[in-house]
N, C-alpha and C positions, 0 to 999 in steps of 0.2 A: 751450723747454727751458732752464731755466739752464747756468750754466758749470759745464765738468768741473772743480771745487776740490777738493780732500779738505777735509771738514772739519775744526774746529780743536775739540780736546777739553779740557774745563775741567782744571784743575791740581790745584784744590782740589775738599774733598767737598762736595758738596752735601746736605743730607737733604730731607725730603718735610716737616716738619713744618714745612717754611716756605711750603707751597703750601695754604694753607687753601679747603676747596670753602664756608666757610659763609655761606649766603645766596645759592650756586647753586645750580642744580634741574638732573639731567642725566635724559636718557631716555634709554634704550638696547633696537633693535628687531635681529630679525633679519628677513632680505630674501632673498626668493628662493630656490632651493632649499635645503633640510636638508644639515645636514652634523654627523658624529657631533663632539661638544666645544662647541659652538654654547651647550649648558647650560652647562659649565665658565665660558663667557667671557662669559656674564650673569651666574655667578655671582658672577666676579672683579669684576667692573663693578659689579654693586649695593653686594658689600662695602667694595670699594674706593672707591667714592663715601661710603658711609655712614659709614665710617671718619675721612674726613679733613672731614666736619662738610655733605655735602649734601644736598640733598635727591634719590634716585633713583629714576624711575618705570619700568614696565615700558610696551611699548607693544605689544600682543597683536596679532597678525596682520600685521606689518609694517606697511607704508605704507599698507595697507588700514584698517587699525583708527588710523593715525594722522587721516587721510581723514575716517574715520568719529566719533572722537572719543569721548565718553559713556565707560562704563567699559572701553573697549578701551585706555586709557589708566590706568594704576595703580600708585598710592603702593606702594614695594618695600619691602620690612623684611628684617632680620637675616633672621629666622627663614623671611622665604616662599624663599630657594632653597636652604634644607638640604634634602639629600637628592636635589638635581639633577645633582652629578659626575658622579653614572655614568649619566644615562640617557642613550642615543641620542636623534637628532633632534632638535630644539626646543620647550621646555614651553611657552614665549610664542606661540608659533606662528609660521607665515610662510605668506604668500599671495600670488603674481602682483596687480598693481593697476592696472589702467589709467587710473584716475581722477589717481591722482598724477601721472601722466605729461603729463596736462592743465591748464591755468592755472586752473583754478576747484578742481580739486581739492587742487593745490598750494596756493591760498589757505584753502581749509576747514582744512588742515594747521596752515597758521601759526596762524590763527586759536584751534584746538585747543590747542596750543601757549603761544601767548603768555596764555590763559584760566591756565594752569597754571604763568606764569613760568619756561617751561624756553626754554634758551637753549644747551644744550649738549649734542648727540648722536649716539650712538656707535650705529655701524651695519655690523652683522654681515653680510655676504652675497657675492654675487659682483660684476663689474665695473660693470652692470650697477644693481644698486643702491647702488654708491657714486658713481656716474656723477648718477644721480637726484639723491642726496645733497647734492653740488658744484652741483649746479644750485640748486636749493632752496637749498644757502646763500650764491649769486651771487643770486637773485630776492628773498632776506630784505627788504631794506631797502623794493625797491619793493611789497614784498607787503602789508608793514606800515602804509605810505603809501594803501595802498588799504583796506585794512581799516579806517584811521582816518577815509577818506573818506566811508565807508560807515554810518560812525557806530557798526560793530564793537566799536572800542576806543579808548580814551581816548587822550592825549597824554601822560600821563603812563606808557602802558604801551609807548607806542613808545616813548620815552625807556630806558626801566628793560629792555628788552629788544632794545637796536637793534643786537646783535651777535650771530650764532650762528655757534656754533664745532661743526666736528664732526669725526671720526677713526672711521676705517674698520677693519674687520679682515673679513678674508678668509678668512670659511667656503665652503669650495667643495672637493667632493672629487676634482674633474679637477687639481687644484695649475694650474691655465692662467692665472692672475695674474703677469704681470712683476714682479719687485721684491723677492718670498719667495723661499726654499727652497723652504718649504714654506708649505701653507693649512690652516685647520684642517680637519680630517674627510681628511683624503689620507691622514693613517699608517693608520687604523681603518679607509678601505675597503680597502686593501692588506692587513690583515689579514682583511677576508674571503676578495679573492681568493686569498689563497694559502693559507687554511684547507681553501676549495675545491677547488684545485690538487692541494691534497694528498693530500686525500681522494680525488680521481681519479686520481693518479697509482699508488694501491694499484691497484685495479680496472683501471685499464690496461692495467700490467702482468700480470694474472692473465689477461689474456685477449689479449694483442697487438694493443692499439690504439691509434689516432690520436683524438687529440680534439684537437676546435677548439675553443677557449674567446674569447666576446666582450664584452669589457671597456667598461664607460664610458669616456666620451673622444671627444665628437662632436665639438672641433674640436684640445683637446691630448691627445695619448698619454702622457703620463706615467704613467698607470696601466698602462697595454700592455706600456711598455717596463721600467717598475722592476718589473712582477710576472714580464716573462720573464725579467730578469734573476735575482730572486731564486729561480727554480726552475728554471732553466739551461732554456730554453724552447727548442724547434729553431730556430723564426721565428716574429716578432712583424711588424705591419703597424702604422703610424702613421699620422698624417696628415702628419706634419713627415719622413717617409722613404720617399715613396713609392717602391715595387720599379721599377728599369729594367724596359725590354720583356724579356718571355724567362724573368722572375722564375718562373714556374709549370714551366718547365722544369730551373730550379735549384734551387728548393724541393724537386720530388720527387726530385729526383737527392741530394739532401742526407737528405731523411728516407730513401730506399732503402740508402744509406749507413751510416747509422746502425743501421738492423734489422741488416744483412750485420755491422756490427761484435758483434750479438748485444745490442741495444738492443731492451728488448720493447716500449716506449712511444714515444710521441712525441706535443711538447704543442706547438700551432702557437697562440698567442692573438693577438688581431684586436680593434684598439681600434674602435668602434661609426663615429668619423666615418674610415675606413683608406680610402684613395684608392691607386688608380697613377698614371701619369704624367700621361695625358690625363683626370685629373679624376672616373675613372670608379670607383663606389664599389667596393671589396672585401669581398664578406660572408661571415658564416662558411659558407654555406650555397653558396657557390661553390666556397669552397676542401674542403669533403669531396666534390663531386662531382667535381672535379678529382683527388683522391688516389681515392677511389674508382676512378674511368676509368683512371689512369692506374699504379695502383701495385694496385690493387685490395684495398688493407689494410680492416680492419675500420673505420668511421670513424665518432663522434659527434662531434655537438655540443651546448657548453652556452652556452645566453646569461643571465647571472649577473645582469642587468637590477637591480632597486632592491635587492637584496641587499646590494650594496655599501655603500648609504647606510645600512643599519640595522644595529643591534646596538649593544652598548657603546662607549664612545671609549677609544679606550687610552691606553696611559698617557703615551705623547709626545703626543698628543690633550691631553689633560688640562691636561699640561705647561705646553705652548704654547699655549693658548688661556686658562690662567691667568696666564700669564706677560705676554701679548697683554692681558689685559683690565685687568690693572694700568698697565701703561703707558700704554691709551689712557684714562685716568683723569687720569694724569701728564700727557698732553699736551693736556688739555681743561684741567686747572686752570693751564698755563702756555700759554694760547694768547689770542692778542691781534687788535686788525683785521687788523695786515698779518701774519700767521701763516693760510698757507694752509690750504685742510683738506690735512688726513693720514692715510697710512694705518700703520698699525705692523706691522712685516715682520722676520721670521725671518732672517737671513746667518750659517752656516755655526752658531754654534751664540752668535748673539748677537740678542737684537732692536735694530730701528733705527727710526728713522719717515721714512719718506719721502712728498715731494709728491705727491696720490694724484692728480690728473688726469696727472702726468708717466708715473705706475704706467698709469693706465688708456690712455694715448696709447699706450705704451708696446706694449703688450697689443693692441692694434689694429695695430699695426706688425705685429705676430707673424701675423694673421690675413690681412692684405693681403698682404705675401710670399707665405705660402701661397699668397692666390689668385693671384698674377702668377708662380708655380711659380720664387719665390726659395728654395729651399727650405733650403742651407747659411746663411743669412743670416735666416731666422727660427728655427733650430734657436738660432743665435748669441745673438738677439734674449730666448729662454726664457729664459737666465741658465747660470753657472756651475753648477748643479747636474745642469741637464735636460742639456747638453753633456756632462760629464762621466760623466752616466750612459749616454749612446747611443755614446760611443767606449767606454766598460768595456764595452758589449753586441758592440761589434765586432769588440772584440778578442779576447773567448771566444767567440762562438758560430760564427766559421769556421775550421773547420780547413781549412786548407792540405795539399796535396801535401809530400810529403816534398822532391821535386825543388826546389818554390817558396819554401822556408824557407831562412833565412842560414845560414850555418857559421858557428856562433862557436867552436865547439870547448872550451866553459866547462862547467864542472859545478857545477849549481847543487843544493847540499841545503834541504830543507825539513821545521823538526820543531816540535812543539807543547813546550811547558814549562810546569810549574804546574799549578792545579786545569783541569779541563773548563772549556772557557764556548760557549755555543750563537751559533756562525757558527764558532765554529773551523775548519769542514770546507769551509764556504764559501772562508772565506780559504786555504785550503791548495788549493782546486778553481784559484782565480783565479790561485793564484803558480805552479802547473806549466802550466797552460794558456796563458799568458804567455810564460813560459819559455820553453815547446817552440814558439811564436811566434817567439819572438827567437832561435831556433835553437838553445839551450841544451840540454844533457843534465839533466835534473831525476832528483835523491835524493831516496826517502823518505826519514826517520832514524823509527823506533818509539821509546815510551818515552822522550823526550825525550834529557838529557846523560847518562843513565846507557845507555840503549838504543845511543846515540853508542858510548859509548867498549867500549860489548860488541859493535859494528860490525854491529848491527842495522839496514843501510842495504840499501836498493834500488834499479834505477831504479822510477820512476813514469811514467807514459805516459800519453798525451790521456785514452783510455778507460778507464783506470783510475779516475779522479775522476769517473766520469757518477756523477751522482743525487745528488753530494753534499751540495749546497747546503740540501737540509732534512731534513739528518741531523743531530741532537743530539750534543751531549758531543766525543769528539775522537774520530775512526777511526784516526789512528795511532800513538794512546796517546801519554798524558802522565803525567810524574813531577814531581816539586819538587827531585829530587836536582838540588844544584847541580855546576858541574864542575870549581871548583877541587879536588876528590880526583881528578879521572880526568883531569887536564892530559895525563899521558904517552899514555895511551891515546888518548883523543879525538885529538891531533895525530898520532900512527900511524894513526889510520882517516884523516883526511883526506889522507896522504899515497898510502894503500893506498889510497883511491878517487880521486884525485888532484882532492878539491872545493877549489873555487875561488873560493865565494862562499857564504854562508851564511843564511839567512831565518827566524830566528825568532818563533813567533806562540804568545803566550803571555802570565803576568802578569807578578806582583812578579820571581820567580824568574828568569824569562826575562832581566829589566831587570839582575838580580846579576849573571847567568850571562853577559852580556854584557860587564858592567864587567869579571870576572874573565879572560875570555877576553882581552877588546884589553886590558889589564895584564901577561897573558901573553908578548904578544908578542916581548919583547926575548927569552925565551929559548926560543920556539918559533917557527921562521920559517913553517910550514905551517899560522899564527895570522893572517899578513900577509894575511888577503885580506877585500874586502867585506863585511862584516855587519850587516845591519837587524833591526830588531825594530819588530815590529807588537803593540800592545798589546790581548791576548783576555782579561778577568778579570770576572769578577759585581762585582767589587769595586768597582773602576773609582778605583783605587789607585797608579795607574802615573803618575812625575811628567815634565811633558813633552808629556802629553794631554789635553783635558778629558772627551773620551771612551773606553772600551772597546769591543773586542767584546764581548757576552756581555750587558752592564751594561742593555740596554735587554728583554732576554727576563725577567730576573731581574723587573727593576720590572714587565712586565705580569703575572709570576706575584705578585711583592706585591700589585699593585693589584687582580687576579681575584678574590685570597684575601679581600683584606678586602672586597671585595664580596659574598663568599657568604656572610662571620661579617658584616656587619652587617646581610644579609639575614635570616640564620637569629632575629634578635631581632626582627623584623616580627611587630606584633600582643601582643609580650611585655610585660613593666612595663620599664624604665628601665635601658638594661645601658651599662656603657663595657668593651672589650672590649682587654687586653694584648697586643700582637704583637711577639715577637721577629723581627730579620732578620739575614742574612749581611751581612759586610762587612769581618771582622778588627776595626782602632781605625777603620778609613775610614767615616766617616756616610753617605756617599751615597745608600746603598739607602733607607735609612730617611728623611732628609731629602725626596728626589724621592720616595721612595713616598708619603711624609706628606704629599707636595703633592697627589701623583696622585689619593689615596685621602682627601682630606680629614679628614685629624688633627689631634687638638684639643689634642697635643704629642705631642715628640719629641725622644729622650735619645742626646747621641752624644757620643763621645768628645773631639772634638775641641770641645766647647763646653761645658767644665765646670760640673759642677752639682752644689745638696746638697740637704739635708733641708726648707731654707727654698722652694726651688724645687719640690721635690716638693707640699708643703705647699698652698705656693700655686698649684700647678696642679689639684688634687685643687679646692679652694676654687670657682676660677674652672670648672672642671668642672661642680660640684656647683649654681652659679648656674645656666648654662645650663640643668640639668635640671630647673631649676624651670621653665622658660617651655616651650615646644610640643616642641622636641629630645626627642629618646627614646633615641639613640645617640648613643656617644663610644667614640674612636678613639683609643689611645696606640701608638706606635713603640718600640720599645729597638732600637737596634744592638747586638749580640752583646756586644763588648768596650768597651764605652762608658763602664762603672764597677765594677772589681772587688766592690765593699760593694752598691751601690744593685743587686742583682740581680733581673733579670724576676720571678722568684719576692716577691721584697721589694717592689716596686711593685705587682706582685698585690695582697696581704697588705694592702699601705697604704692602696690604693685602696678594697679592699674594707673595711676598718676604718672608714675616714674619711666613707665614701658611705655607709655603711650608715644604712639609711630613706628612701634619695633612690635612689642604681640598687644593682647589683650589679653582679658582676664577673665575666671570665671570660680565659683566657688563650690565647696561642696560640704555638708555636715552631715558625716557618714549614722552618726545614732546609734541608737540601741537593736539596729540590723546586725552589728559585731557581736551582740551576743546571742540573735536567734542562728536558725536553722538545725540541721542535721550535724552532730560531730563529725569533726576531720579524721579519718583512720589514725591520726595521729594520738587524738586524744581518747578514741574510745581505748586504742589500743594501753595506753600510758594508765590512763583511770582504771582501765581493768588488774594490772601489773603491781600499779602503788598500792590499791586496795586490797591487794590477793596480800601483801608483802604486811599491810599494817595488819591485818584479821591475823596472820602468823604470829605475830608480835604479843598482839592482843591474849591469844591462848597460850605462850610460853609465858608471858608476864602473870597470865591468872594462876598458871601451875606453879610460879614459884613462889608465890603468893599462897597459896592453897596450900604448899608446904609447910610454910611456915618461912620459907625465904623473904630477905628485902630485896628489890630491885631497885636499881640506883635512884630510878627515876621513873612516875608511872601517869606522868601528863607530857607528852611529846609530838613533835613535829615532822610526820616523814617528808624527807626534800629533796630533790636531787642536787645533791651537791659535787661539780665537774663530773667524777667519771661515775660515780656511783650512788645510791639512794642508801641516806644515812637517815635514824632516828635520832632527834635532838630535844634535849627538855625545854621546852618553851620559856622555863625562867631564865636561862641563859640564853635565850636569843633578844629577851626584852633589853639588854645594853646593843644590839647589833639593829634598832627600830626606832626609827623616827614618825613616832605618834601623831605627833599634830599634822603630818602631811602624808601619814597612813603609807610609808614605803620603807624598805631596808637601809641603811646606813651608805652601804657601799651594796652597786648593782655590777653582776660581770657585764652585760649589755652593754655598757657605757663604753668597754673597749670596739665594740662594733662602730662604733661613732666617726672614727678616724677612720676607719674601713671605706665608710657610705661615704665620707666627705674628698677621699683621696679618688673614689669611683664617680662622683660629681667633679670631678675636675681643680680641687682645691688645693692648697699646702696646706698642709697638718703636719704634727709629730704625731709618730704611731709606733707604740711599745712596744717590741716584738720580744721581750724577755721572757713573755709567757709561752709565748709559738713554739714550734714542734723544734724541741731538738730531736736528736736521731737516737728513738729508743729500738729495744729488741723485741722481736714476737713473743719467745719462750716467754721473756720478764710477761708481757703484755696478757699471756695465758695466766701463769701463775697469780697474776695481778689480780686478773676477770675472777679466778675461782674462789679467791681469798675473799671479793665482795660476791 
């Protein structure tokens, strides 16, 4: 293992256009099981290859069809993965191979290989096939020695190929890889399971039952434990948590509890490898005979089995796995002898490349604890994500006796502000649940600052929030009224309730209604007390954050929609199809969904454009539709360009195309911000809000000391790798008011991404991109935030 260093980050920019691929050949396979995005990041890879002048082949069936050679091996084009974004699974294929695993079959490989002049390859799969991967390019040089012994291959082909370089990415829908967040295909089965969830938790409820639900996850739980979280689950079983002895008697006393509070449901889910103490498995099929016997409830079971792995990839799918397949393009065209293989990994909401045997040791670390029942110290070993999401599950799913809970004697309010955005309900579930944790009185506030200052306050209590977490829109109403008109009143209610600390979870408005509030303060002293804001907007407009609530349901409703409009032109003549989105002046919807959903452009405000632009996008359109393309995808952000209107890009398009496609328009609405939260956001809303209600009670205790805190009106955000509190007076130089968005957006680097994956020239920064850091550093890093 290398030394814990932080890495040193270049100064200057870099671009891409000084990494020329011409005159290398890359291949890129997937390995081992499916995982939904797996297409997405072939199809970043070939374009990304093909783009910066290489040559890139597909290699069908994994390390089987590499094995096997003949046309399992083939030249990739522009054109052969349009149309592969959205499909689940893998179109290359993938296959278990034992052969590769063998020195004779390893040599067929090279062999294969070096006939084709490829020297550089990217390999999609779990630890397991990038394990293989490091081997094969540790045995390269002596493989090549024998091949040429054999009279195989010339001297001149060892020469011209006597380095391979390869870089890893991690499809695997258990997320059980050291090193990521996340893997590809993990957000998309978390969206089934909790599509499922859902779906059962109707029917549950109409009949007073218990269901067991068993989740993939034969050696990590992360899917067990992020889908109990995201649907407030009674008890989830892991392999990294197994129950002390006695667990089966606390379980039912917990779910008997719950009915008597007038709970008609109760969801118990069971990740597939769930152990107790002494190693013995937990199956769903134990735990309903057990509630059956002992509580005598109604009780099924569902075991969701390859479900999970199929369907679409969604749009953090999509994302990330485009985002992933460009870089590992970037670190094939700057990788040298002594440049290790690597894997490129996901941190907080940044990619980085790290040494992938350090990832893969790493990951085995995780498994051995396990088995020598180290069990705190391989929870450690998963990373800052998988940690942080098992203390947010512990900290909501027990309640406490009244007797067992602190006195703090604080009243904590909690109100939404702004439009709706789907996890709102989540986040407002996690901050009184918290609360009444830390021994606080928790307020609802209805209707935001005007509900406020009409003292439309309550308490809220444990039970109150059951079932919230996949409930849409906001339950206790939100406004955009801001509260500098209702100053007097608002500070009368806080006094008549005597709140103490205040939590707001909301968008732009919330972030105003903040500034106004702590500006107030010199002449309102019942202004003086702790204030957070948690940012919930479709917009994802709030400066201070890179993310929203809300902002990732919205992009899978973008990415759904244009999947069923470029469906709906299957088998037709030639269409490019118009799609308005929400977002105010902020591009985000439209830029990420144009990545998500594969667009051939995209109009946003903050990246000015005219008639020559148009012009020339119609043109470059109008090319592709002469080659095999059949569809084309435009974005407009709502407020992008007063003159150039969706209506007017209609018109143009359809003018300009006419005898090549037609045209067809769409204005997606205020559908981005209904339905069900994405697991993405209930999960995120439950996490920030666990994260500000902490904040909240350490701020009041230093406070109640008699301590100053530096700052006691703040902004939680995720900033790159980690979630920081910021005082909102110093974000107001980092906000452009009049057009309601942050100064500088990181998104905007995606931009160059979508337009070099639509077939464009662009400069594309890459000084931010992954250099090659260390895990150790990347631990120490995770535990310091």
């Amino acid at each position: 293992m290398a030394a814990a260093a932080a890495p040193k980050r270049q100064d200057t920019k870099k671009f891409f256009e000084n990494l020329s691929g011409a005159g290398k050949s890359i291949a890129v396979l997937t390995s081992g099981g499916d995982a939904q995005g797996m297409n997405a990041a072939v199809r970043a890879v070939v374009r990304m290859g093909i783009y910066v002048g290489a040559k890139v082949y597909f290699i069908h069936e994994g390390y089987q069809g590499m094995v096997d050679g003949g046309d399992n091996i083939e030249e990739a084009s522009w054109e052969s993965v349009s149309s592969m974004l959205q499909v689940g699974g893998t179109v290359i294929g993938s296959a278990r191979c034992k052969e590769f695993r063998t020195h004779e079959g390893r040599l067929k490989a090279a062999h294969n290989l070096v006939e084709r002049g490829i020297t550089n390859l990217c390999v999609i799969g779990g630890d397991g096939s990038l394990t293989g991967a490091n081997l094969f390019r540790e045995e390269w040089s002596s493989l090549l020695d024998e091949l040429l012994q054999k009279g195989l291959i010339s001297k001149e082909a060892v020469r011209s190929n006597s380095e391979l370089h390869i870089v890893g990415m991690v499809g695997s829908i258990d997320n059980d890889f050291c090193g990521t967040d996340m893997t590809i295909g993990t957000d998309s089965a978390l969206h089934r399971i909790i599509e499922v969830v859902d779906a059962i938790m109707t029917t549950a409820q109409s009949h007073q039952r218990t269901f067991v639900l068993e989740v993939m996850g034969r050696h990590c739980g992360y899917l067990a434990m992020v889908s109990a979280l995201a649907c407030g689950a009674d008890w989830v079983f892991i392999p990294e948590m197994p129950p002390e002895d006695g667990w089966e008697d606390n379980m039912c006393q917990k779910l008997s509890e719950n009915r008597a509070d007038k709970k008609r449901l109760n969801i118990i889910i069971v990740a597939e490898g769930a152990i107790d103490h002494h190693n013995k498995p937990i199956t769903p099929d134990y735990i309903k005979e057990l509630v059956v016997r002992c509580l005598g409830f109604d009780t099924r079971v569902t075991i969701l089995g390859h479900v999970q792995r199929g369907g679409t990839p969604s749009a953090f799918d999509r994302i990330l796995a485009s985002r992933m397949g460009v870089e590992a393009v970037l670190a094939l065209l700057e990788a040298s002898a002594s440049t290790p293989a690597c894997v490129v990994s996901l941190v907080g909401n940044q990619a980085v490349r790290l040494p992938l045997m350090e990832c893969v040791q790493m990951t085995q670390e995780v498994q051995k604890a396990m088995d020598e029942k180290r069990f705190e110290e391989a929870v450690r070993l998963r990373g800052r994500s998988f940690e942080n999401n098992l203390s947010t599950y512990r900290l909501l799913s027990y309640r406490k006796a009244d007797s067992e809970l602190p006195h703090s004697s604080f009243n904590v309010a909690v109100l939404n502000v702004g439009a709706p955005a789907a996890g709102m309900n989540a986040a407002v579930r996690s901050a009184v649940r918290v609360g009444i944790t830390e021994g606080h009185k928790m307020f609802a506030v209805s209707d935001g600052f005007e509900g406020f200052s009409k003292g439309q306050i309550k308490e809220i209590k444990w039970g109150d929030v059951g079932g919230w977490t996949g409930q849409g829109g906001s339950l206790l109403g939100t406004k955009r009224t801001l509260p500098g008109k209702h100053l007097d009143k608002i500070a009368e209610q806080m006094k008549i309730h005597n709140i103490n600390a205040l939590l707001v979870i909301g968008g732009f408005e919330a972030y105003v209604g903040l500034l106004e509030l702590s500006a107030a303060r010199e002449k309102y002293e019942e202004l003086c007390v702790p204030m957070v804001m948690v940012p919930a907007t479709v917009s994802n407009n709030i400066p201070g954050s890179d993310l929203s609530i809300g902002s990732d349901t919205a992009l899978n409703a973008i990415t759904d929609t244009c999947d069923r409009i470029k469906q709906s032109a299957s088998g037709t003549k030639r269409r490019v199809f118009i799609i308005e989105t929400m977002g105010g002046y902020c591009g985000y919807l439209a830029t990420v969904g144009g990545l998500a959903a594969g667009a051939d452009a995209v109009y946003i405000y903050e990246e000015p454009f005219d008639i020559r632009d148009l012009q020339a996008n119609v043109e470059h359109l109008t090319e592709k539709m002469k080659t095999s393309i059949q569809r084309g995808l435009v974005l407009r952000n709502e407020n992008s360009n007063e003159n150039f209107t969706t209506d007017f890009i209609y018109q143009l398009y359809s003018e300009e195309g006419r005898g090549v496609f037609d045209c067809r328009k769409n204005i997606l609405g205020h559908m981005q911000q209904g339905g069900a939260p994405s697991p993405f956001d209930r999960n995120f809303g439950t996490k920030i809000s666990a994260k500000a209600m902490q904040w909240i009670t350490r701020t009041l205790k230093e406070s109640f000391k008699g301590g100053k805190p530096k700052d006691t009106a703040c902004l939680l955000g995720m900033r790159r790798r980690a979630l920081v509190f910021q005082p909102v007076a110093e974000l107001r130089d980092e906000t452009d008011f009049v057009h309601r968005i942050p100064k500088e957006q990181w998104w905007l680097k995606l931009r160059p991404l979508m337009k070099i994956l639509a077939k464009y020239k662009t400069s594309y920064d890459v000084s931010d991109s992954g250099q090659l850091e260390h895990q150790r550093w990347m631990v120490l890093h995770q535990c310091q935030n």
